[in-house]
C-alpha positions in Angstrom: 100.0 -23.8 -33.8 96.5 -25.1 -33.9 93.5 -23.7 -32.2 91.9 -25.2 -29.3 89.0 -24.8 -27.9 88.3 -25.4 -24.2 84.8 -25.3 -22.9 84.8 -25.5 -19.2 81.1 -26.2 -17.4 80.5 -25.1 -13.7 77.6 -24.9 -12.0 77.3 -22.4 -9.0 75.3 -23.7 -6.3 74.7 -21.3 -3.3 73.0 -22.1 0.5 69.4 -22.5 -1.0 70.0 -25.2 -3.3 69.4 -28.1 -1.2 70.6 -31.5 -2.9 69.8 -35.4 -1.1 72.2 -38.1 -0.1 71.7 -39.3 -4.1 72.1 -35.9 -5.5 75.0 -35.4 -4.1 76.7 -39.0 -4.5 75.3 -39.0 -8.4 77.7 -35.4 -8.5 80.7 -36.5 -7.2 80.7 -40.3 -8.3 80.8 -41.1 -4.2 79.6 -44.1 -2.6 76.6 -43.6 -0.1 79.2 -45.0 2.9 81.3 -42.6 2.0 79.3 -39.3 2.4 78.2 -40.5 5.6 81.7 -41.0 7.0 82.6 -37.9 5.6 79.5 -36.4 7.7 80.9 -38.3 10.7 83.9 -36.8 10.4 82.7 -33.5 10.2 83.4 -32.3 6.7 79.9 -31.3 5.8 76.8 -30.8 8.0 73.5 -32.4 6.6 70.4 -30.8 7.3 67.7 -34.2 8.6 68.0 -36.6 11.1 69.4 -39.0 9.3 70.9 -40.4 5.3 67.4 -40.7 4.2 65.8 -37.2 5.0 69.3 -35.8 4.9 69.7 -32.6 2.5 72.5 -31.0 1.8 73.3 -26.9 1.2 74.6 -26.3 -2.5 78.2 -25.6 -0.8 78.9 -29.0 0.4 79.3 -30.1 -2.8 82.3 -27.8 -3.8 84.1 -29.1 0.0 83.5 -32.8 -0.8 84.6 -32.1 -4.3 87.9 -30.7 -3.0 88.1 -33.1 -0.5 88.3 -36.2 -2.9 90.6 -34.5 -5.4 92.8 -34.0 -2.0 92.5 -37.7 -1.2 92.7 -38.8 -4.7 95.9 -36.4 -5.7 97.9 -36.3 -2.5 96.8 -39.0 -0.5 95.4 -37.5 2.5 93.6 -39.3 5.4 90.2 -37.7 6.7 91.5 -35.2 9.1 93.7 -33.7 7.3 91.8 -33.4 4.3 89.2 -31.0 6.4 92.3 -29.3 7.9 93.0 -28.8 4.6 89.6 -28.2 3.0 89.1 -25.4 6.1 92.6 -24.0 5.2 92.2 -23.3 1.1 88.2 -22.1 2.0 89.8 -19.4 4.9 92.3 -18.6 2.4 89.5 -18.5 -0.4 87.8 -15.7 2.2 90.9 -13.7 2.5 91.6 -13.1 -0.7 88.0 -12.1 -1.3 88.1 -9.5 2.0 91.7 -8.1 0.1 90.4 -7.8 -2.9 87.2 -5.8 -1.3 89.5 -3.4 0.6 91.9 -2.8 -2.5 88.5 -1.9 -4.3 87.6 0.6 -1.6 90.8 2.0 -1.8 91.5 2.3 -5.3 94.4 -0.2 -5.6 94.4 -0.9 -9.6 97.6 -3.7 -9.2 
């Protein structure tokens, strides 16, 4: 069997990286309209008044990145792609709040 080699790239951005309307379209290959009726539907919250001061916090990119692989992969209208998007990040947050409490209390699974 031959060897492979996989290099996977990730950047981690938290809530202080703050990235524009470009930034974040340039990221995700998404169409300026398109961020903006994401924003109207509620799947990320912009900081500005409006798509030319607008800045967005380092996380919105990981949601609109999960949202379009939702819409691209399972076909999913905007609604339920932030039902879904708010669904796997509460999960996300559960797991993290287990794991915690199984460190506190020893559990070695």
């Amino acid at each position: 069997m031959p060897d492979t080699t996989v290099t996977i790239t990730a950047t981690v951005l938290d809530e202080d990286v703050m990235l524009s309307v470009d930034q974040l379209c340039a990221s995700l290959g998404l169409e300026p309209d398109d961020l903006i009726a994401y924003v109207q539907e509620g799947l990320v919250e912009p900081r500005g008044t409006g798509p030319q001061t607008w800045r967005f916090p380092g996380p919105a990119l990981k949601r609109l990145h999960t949202a379009l692989r939702l819409r691209r992969e399972l076909e999913i209208d905007f609604a339920g792609t932030i039902l879904a998007v708010d669904l796997l990040e509460e999960i996300e947050r559960l797991r993290a709040r287990v794991h915690a409490l199984e460190q506190l209390l020893g559990d070695t699974r």
